[in-house]
PDB file of the backbone (N, CA, C, O) and the ligand in Angstrom, with CONECT records:
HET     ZN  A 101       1
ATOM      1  N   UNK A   1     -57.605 -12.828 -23.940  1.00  0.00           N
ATOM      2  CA  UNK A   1     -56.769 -11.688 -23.714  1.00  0.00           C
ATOM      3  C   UNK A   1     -55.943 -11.870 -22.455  1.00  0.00           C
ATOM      4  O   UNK A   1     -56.523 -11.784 -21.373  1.00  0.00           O
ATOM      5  N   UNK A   2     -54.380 -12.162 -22.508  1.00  0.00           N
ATOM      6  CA  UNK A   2     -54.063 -12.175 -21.383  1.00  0.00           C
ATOM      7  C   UNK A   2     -53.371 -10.701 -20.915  1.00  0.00           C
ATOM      8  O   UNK A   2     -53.330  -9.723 -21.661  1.00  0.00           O
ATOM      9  N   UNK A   3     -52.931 -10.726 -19.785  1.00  0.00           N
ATOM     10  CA  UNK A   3     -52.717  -9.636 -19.243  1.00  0.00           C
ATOM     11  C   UNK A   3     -51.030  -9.903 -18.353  1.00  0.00           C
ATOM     12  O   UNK A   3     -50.730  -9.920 -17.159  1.00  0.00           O
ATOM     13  N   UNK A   4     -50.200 -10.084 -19.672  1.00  0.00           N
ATOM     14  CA  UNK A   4     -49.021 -10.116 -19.282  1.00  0.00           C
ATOM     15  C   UNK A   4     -48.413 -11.531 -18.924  1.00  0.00           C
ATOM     16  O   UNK A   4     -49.220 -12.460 -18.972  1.00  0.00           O
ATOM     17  N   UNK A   5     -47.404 -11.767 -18.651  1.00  0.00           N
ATOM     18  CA  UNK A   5     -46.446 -12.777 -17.488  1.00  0.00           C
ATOM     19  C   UNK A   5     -46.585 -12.812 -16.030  1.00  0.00           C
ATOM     20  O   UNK A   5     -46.528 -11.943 -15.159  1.00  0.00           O
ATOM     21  N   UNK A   6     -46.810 -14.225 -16.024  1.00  0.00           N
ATOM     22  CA  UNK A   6     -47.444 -14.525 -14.606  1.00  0.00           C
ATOM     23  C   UNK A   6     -46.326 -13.927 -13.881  1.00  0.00           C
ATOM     24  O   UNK A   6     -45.158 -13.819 -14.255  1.00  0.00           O
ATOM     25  N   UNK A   7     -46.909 -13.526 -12.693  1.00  0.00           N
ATOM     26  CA  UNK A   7     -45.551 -13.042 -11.589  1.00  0.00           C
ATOM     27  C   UNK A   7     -44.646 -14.267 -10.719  1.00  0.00           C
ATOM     28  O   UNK A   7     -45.047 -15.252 -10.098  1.00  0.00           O
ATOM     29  N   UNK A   8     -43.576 -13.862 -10.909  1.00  0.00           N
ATOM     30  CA  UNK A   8     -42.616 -14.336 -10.381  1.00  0.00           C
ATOM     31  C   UNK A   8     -42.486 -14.927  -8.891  1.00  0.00           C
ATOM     32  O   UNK A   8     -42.660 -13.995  -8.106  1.00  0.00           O
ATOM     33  N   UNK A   9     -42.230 -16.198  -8.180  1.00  0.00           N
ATOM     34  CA  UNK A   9     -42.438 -16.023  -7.165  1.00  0.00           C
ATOM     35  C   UNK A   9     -40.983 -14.938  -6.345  1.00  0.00           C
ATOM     36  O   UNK A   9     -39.922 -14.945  -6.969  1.00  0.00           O
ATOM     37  N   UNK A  10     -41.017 -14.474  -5.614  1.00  0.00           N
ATOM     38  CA  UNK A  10     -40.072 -13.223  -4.863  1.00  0.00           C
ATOM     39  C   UNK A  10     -39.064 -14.867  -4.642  1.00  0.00           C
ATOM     40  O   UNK A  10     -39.277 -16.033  -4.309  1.00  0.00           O
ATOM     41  N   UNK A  11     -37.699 -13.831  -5.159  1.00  0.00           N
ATOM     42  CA  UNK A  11     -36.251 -14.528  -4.864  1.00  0.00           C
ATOM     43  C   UNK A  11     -35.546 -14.026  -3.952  1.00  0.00           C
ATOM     44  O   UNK A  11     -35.796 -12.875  -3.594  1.00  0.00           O
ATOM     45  N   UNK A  12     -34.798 -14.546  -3.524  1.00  0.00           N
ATOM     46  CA  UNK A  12     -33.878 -13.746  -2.447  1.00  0.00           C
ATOM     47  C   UNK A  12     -32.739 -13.566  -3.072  1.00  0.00           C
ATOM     48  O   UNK A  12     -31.950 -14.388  -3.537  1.00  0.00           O
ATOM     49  N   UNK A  13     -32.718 -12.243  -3.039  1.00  0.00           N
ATOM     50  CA  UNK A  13     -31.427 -11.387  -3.846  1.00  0.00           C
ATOM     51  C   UNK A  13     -29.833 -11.828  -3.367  1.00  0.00           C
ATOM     52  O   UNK A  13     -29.411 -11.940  -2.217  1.00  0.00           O
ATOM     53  N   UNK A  14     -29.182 -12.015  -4.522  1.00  0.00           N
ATOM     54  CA  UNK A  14     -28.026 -12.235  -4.805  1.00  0.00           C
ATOM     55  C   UNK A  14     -27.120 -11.735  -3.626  1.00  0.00           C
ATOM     56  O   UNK A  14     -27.291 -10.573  -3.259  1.00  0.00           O
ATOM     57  N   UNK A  15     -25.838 -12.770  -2.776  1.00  0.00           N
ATOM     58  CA  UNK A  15     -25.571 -11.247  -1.731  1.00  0.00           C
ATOM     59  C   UNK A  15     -24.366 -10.243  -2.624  1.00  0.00           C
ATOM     60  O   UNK A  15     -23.551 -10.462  -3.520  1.00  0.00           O
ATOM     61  N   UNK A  16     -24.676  -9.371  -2.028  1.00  0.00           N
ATOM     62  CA  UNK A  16     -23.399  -8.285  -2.610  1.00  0.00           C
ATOM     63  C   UNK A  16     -22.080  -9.098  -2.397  1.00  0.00           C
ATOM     64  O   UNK A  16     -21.802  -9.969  -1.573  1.00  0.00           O
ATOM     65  N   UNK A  17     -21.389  -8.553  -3.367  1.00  0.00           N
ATOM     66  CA  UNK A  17     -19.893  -9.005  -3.428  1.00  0.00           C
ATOM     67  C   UNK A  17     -19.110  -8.118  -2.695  1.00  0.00           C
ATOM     68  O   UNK A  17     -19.563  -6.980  -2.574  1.00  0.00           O
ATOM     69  N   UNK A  18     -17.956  -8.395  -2.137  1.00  0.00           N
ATOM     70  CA  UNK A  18     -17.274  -7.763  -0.902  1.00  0.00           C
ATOM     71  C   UNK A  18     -16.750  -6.194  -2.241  1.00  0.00           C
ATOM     72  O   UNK A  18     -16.637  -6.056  -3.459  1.00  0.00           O
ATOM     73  N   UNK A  19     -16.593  -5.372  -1.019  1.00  0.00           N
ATOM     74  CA  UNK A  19     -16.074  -4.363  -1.408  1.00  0.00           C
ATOM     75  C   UNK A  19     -14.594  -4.206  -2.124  1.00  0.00           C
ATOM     76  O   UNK A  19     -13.705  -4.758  -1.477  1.00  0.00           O
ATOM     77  N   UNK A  20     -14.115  -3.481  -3.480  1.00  0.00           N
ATOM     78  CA  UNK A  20     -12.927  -3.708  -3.392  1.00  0.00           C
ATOM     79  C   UNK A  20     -11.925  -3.222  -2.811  1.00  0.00           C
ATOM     80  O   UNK A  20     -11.916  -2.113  -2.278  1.00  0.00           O
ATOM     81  N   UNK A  21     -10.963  -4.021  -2.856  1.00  0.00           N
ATOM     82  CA  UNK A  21      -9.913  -3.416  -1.614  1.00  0.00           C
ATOM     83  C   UNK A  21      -8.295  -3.479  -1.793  1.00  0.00           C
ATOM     84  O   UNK A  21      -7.561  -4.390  -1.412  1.00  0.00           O
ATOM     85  N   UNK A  22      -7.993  -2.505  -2.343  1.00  0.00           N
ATOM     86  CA  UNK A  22      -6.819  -2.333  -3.320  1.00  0.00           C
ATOM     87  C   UNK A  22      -5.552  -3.243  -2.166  1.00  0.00           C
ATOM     88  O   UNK A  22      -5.663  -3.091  -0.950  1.00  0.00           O
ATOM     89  N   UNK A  23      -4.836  -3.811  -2.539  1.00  0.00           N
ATOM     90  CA  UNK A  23      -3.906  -4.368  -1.162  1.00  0.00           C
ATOM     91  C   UNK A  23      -2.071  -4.336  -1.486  1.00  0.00           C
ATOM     92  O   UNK A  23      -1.133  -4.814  -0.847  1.00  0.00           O
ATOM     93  N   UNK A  24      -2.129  -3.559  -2.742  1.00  0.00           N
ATOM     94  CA  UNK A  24      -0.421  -3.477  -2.845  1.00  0.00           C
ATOM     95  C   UNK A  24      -0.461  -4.061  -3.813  1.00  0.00           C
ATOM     96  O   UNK A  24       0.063  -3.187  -4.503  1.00  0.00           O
ATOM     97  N   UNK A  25      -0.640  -4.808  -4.462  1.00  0.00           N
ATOM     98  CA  UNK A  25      -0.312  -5.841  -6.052  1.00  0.00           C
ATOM     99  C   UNK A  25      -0.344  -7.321  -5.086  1.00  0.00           C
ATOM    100  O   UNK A  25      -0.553  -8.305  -5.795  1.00  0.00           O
ATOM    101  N   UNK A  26      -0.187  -7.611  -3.718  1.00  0.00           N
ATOM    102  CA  UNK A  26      -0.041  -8.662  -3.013  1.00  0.00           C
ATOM    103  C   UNK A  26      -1.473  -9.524  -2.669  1.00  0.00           C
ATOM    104  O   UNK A  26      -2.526  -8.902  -2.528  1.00  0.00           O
ATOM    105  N   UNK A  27      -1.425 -10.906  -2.556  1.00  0.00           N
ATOM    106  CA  UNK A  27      -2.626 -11.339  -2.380  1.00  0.00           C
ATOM    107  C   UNK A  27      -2.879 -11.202  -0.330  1.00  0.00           C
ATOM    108  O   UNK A  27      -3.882 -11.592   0.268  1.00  0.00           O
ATOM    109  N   UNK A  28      -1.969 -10.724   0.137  1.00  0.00           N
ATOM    110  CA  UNK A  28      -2.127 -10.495   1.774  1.00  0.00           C
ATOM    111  C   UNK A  28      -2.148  -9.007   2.151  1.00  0.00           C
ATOM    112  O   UNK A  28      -1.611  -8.073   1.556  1.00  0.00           O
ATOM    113  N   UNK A  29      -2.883  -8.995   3.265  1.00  0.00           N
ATOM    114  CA  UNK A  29      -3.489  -7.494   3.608  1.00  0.00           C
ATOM    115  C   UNK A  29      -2.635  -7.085   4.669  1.00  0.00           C
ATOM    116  O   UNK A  29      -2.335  -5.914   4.902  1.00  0.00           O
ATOM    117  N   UNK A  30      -2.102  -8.465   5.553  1.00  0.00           N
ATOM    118  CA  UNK A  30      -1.201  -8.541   6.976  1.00  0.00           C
ATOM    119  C   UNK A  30      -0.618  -6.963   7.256  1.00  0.00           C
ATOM    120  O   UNK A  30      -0.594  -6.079   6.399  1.00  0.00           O
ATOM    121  N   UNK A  31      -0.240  -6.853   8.400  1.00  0.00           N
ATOM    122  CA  UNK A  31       0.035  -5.298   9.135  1.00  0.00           C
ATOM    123  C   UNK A  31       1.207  -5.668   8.248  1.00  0.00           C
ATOM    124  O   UNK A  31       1.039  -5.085   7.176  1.00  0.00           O
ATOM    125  N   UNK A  32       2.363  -6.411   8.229  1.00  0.00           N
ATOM    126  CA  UNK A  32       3.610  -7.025   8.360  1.00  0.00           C
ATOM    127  C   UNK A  32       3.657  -6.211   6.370  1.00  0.00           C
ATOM    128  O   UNK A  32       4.285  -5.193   6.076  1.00  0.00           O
ATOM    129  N   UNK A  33       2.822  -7.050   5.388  1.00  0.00           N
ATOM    130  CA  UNK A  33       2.901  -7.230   4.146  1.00  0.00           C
ATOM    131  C   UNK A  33       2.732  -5.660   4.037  1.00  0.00           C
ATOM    132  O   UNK A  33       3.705  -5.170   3.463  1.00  0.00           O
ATOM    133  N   UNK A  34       1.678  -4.621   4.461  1.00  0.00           N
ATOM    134  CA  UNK A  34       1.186  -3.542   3.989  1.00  0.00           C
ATOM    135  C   UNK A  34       2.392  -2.522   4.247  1.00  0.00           C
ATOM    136  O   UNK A  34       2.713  -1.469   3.695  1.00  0.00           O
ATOM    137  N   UNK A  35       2.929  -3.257   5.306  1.00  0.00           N
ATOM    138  CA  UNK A  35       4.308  -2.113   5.863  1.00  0.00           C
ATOM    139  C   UNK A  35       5.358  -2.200   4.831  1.00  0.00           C
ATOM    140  O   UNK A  35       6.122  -1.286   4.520  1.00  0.00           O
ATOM    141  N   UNK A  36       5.310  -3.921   4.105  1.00  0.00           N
ATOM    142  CA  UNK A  36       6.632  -3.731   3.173  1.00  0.00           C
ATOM    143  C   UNK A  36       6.060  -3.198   1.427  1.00  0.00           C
ATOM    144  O   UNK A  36       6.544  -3.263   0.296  1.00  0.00           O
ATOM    145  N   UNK A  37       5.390  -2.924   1.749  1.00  0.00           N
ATOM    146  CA  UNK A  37       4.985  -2.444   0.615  1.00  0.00           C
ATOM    147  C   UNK A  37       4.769  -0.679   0.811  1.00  0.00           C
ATOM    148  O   UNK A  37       4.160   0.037   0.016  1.00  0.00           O
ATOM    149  N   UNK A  38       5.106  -0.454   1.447  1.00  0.00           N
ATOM    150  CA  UNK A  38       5.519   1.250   1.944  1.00  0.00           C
ATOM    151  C   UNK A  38       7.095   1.263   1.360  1.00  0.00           C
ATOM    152  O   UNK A  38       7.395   2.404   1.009  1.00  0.00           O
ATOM    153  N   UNK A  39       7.973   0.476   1.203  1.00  0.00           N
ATOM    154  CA  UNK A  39       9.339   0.432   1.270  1.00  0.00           C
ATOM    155  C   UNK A  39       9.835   1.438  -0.115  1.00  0.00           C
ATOM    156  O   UNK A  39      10.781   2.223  -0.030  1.00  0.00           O
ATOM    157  N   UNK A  40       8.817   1.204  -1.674  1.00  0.00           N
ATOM    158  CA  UNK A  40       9.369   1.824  -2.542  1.00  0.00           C
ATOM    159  C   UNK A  40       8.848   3.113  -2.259  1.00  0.00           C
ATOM    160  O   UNK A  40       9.558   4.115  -2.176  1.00  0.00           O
ATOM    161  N   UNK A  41       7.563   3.101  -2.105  1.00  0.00           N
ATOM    162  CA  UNK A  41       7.289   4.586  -2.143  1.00  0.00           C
ATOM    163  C   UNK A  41       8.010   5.573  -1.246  1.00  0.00           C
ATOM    164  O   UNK A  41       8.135   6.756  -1.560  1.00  0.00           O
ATOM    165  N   UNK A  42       8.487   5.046  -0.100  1.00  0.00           N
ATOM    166  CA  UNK A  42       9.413   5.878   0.610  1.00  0.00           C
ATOM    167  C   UNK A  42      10.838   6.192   0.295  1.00  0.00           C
ATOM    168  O   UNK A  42      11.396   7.275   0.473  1.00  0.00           O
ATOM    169  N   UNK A  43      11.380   5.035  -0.225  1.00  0.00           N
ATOM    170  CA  UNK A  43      12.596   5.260  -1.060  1.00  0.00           C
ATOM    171  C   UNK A  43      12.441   6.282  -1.994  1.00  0.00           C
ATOM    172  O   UNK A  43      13.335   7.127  -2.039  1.00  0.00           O
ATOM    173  N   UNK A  44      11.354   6.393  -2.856  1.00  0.00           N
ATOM    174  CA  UNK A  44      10.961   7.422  -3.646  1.00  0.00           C
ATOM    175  C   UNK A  44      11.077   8.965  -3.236  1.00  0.00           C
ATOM    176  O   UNK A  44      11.791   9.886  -3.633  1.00  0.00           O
ATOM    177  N   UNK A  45      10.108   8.859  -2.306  1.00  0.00           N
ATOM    178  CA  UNK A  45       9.927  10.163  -1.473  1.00  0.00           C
ATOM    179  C   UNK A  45      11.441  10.602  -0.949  1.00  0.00           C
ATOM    180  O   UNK A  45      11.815  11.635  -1.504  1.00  0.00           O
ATOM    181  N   UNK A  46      12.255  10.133  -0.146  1.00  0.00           N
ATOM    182  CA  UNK A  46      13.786  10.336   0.405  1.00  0.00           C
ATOM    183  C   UNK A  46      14.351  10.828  -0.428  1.00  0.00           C
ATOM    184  O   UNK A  46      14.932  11.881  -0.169  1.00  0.00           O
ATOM    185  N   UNK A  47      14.430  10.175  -2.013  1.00  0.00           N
ATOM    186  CA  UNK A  47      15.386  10.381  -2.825  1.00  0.00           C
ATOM    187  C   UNK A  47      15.220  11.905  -2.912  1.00  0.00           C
ATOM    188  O   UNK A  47      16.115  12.730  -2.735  1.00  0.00           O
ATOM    189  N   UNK A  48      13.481  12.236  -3.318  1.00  0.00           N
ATOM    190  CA  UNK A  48      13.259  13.017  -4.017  1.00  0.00           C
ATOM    191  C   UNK A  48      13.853  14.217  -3.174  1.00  0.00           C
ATOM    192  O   UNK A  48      14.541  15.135  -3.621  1.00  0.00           O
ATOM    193  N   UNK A  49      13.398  14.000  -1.692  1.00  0.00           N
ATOM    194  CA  UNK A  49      13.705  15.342  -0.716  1.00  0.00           C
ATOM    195  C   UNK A  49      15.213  15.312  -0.693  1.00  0.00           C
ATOM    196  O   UNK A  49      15.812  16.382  -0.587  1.00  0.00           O
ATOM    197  N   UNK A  50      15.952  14.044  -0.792  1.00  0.00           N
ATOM    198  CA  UNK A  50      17.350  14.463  -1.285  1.00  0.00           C
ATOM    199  C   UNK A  50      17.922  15.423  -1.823  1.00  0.00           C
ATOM    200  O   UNK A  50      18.604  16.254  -1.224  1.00  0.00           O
ATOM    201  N   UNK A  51      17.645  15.392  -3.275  1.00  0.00           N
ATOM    202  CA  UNK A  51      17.854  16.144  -4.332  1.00  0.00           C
ATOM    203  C   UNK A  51      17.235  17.473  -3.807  1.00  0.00           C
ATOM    204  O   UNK A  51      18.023  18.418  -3.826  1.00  0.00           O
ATOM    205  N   UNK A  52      16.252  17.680  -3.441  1.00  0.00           N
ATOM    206  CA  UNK A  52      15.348  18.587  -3.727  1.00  0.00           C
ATOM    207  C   UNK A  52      16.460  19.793  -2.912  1.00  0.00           C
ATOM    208  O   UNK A  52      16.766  20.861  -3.442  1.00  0.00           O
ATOM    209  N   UNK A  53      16.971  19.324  -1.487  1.00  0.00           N
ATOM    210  CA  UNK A  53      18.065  19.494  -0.613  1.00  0.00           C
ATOM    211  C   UNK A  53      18.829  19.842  -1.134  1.00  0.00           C
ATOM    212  O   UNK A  53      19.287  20.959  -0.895  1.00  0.00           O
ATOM    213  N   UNK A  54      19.378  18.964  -2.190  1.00  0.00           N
ATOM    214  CA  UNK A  54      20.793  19.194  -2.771  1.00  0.00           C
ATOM    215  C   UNK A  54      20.527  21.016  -3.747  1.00  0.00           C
ATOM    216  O   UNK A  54      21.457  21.689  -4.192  1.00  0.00           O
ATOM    217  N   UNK A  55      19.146  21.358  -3.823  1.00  0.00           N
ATOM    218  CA  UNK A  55      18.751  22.467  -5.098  1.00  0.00           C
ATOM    219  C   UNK A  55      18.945  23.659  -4.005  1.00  0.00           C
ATOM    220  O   UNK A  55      19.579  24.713  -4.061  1.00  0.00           O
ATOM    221  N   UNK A  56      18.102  23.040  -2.937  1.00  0.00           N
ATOM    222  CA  UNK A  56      17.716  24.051  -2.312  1.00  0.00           C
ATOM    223  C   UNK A  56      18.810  24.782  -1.540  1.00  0.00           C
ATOM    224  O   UNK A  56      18.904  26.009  -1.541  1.00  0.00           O
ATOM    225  N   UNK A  57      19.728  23.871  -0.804  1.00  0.00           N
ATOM    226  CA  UNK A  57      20.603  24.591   0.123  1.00  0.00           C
ATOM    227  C   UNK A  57      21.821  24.336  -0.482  1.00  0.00           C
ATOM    228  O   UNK A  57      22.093  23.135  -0.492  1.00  0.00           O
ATOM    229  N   UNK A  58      22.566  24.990  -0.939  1.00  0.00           N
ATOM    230  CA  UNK A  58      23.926  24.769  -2.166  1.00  0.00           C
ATOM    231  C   UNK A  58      25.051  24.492  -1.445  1.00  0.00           C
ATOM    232  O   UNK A  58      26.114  24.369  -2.054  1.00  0.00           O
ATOM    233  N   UNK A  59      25.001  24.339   0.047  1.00  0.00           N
ATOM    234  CA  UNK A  59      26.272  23.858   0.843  1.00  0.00           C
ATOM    235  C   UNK A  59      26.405  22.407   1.158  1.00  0.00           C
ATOM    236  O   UNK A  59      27.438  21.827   1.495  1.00  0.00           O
ATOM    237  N   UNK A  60      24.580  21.635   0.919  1.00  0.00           N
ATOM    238  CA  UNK A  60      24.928  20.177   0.929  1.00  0.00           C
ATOM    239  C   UNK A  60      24.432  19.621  -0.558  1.00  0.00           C
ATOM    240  O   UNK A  60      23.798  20.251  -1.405  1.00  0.00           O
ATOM    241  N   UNK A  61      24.777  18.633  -0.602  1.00  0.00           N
ATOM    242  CA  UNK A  61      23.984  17.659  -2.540  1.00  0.00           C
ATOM    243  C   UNK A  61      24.071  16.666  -1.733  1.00  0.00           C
ATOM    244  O   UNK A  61      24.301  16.406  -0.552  1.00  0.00           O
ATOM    245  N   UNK A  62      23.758  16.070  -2.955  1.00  0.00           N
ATOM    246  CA  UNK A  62      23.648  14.153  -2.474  1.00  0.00           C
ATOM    247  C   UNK A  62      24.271  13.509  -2.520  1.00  0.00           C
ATOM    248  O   UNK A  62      23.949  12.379  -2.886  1.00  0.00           O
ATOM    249  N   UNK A  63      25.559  13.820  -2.178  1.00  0.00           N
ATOM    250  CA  UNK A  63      26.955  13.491  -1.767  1.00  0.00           C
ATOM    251  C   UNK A  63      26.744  13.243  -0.007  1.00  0.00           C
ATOM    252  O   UNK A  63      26.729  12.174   0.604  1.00  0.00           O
ATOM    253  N   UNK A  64      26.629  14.316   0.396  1.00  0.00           N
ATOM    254  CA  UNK A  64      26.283  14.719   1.556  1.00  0.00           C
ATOM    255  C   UNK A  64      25.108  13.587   2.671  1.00  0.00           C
ATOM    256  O   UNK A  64      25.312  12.899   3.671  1.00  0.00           O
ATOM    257  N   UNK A  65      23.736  13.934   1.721  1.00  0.00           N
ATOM    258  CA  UNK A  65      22.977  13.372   2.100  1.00  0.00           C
ATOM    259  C   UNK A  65      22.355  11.726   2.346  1.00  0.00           C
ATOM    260  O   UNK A  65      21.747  11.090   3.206  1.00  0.00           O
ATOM    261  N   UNK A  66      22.978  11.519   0.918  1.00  0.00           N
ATOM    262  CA  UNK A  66      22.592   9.981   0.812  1.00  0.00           C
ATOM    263  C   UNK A  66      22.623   9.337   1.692  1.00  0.00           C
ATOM    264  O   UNK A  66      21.612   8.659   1.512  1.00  0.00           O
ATOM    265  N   UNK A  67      23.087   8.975   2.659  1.00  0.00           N
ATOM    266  CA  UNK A  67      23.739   8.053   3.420  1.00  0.00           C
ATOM    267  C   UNK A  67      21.614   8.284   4.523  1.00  0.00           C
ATOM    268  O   UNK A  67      21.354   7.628   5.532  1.00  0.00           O
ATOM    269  N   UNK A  68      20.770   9.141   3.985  1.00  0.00           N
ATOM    270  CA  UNK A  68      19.473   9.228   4.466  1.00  0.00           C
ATOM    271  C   UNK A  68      18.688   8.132   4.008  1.00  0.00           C
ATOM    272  O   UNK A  68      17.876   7.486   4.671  1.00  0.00           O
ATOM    273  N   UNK A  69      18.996   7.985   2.847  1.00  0.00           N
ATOM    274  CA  UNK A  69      18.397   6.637   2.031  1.00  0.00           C
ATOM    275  C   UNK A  69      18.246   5.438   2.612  1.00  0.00           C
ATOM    276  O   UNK A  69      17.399   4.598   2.309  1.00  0.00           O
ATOM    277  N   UNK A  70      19.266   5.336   3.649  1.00  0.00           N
ATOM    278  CA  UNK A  70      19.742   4.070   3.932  1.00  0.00           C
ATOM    279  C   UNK A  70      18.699   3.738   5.173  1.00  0.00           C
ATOM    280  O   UNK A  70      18.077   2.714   5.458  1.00  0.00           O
ATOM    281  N   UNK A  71      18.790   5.267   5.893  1.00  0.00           N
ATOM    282  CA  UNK A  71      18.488   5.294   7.502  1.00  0.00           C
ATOM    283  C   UNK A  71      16.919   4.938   7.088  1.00  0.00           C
ATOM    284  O   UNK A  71      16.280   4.076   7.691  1.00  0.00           O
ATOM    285  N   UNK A  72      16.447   5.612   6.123  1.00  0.00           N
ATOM    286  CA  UNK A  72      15.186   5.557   5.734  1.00  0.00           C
ATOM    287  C   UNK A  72      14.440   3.763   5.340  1.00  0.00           C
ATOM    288  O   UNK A  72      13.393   3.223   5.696  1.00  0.00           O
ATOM    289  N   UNK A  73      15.547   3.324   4.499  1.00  0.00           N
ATOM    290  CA  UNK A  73      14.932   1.710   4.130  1.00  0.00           C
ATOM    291  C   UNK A  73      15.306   1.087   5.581  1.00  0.00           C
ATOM    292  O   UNK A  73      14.565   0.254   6.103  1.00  0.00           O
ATOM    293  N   UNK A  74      16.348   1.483   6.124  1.00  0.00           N
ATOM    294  CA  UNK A  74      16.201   0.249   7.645  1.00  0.00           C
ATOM    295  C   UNK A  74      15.271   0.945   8.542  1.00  0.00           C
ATOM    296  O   UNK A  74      14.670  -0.049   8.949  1.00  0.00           O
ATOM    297  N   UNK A  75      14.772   1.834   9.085  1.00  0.00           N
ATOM    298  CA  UNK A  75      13.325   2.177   9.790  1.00  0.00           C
ATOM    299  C   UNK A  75      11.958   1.619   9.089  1.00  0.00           C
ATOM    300  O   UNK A  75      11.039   1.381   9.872  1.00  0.00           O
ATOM    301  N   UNK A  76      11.767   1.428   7.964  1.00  0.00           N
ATOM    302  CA  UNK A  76      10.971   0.639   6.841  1.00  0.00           C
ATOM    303  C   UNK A  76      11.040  -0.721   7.620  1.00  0.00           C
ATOM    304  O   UNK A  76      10.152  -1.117   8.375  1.00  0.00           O
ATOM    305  N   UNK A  77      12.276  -1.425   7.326  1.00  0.00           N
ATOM    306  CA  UNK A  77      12.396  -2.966   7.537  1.00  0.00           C
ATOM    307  C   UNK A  77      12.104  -3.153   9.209  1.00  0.00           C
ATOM    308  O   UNK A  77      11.648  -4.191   9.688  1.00  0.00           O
ATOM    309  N   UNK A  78      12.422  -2.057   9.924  1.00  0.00           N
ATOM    310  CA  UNK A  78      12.523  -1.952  11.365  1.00  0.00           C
ATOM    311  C   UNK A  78      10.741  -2.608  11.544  1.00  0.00           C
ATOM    312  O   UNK A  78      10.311  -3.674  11.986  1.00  0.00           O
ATOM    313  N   UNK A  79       9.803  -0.923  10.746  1.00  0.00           N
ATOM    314  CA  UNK A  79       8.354  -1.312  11.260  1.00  0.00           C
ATOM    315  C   UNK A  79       7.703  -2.369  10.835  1.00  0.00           C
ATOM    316  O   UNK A  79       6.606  -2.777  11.218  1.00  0.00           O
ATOM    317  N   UNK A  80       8.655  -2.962   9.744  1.00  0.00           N
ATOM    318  CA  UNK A  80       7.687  -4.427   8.730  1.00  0.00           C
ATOM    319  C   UNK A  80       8.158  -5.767   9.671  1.00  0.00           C
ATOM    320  O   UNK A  80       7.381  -6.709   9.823  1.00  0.00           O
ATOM    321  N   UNK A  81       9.656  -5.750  10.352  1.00  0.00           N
ATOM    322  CA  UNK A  81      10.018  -6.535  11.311  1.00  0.00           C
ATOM    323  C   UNK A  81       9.160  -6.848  12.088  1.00  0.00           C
ATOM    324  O   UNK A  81       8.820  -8.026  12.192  1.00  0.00           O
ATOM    325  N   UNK A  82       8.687  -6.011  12.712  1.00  0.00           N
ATOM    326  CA  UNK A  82       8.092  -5.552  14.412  1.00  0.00           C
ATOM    327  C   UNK A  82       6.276  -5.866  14.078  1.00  0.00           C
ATOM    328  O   UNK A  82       5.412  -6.150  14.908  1.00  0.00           O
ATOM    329  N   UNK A  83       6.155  -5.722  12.855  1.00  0.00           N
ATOM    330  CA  UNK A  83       4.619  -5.825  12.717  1.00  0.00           C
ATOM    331  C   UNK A  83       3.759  -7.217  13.013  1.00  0.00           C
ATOM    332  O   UNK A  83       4.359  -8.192  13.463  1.00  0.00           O
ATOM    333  N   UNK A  84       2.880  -7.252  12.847  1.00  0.00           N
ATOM    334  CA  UNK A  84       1.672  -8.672  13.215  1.00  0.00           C
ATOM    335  C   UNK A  84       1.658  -8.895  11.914  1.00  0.00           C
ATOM    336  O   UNK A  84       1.576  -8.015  11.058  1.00  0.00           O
ATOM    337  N   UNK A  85       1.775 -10.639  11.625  1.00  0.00           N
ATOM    338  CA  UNK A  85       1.817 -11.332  10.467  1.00  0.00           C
ATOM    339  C   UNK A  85       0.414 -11.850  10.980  1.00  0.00           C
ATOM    340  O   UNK A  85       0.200 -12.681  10.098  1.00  0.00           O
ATOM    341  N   UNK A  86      -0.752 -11.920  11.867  1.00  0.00           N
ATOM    342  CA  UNK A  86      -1.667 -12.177  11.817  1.00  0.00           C
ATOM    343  C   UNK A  86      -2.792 -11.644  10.721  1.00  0.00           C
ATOM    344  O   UNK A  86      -3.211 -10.509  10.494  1.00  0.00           O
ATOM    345  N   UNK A  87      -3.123 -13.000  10.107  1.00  0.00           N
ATOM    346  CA  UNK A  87      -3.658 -12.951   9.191  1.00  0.00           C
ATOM    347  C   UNK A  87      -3.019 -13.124   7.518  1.00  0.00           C
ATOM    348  O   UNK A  87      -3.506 -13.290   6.399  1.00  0.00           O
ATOM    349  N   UNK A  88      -1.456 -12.953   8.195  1.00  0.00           N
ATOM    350  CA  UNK A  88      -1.061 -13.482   6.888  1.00  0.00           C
ATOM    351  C   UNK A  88      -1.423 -14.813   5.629  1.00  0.00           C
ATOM    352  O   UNK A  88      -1.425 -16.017   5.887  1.00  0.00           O
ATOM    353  N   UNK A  89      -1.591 -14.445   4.824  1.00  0.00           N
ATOM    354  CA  UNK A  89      -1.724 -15.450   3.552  1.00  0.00           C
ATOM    355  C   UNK A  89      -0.687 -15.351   2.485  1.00  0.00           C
ATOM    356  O   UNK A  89      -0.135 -14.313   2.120  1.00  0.00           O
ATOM    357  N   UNK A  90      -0.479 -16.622   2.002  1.00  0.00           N
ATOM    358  CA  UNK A  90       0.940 -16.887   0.859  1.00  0.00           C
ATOM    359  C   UNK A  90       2.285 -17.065   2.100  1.00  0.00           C
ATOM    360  O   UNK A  90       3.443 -17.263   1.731  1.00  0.00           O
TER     361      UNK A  90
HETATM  362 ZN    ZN A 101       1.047 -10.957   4.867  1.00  0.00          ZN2+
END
């Protein structure tokens, strides 16, 4: 009559795999990379408060305004310029 499967000698557990860590669609995390990857979503956002401008106050549209778009992508390129490529990869 046996009494089961001999025991195992104790393994040392597998190490955990790093946490995930969403990084832009880019394989680099760099201050430099994360800043240019702010660039659409802010273009996004501008446009939207554009328009939203153009609904809200009926003396300017986006005739008027656009020219924000612009100021908006070169302060973008300004902070991705100025940033630390330390640690960059690719
Ligand atoms: Zn980078």
């Amino acid at each position: 009559m046996s009494e089961g499967a001999a025991p195992t000698p104790q393994q040392s557990p597998a190490p955990a795999p790093a946490p995930y860590r969403y990084r832009g669609g880019g394989v680099c995390d760099c201050a430099r990379c994360s800043r240019r990857g702010l660039l659409g979503p802010t273009v996004l956002i501008t446009v939207g408060v554009v328009f939203l401008a153009g609904q809200l106050l009926h003396s300017v549209g986006f005739g008027e305004l656009w020219p924000i778009i612009l100021i908006v992508i070169g302060v973008v390129k300004l902070l991705e310029s100025t940033a630390s490529t330390e640690g960059h990869r690719g």
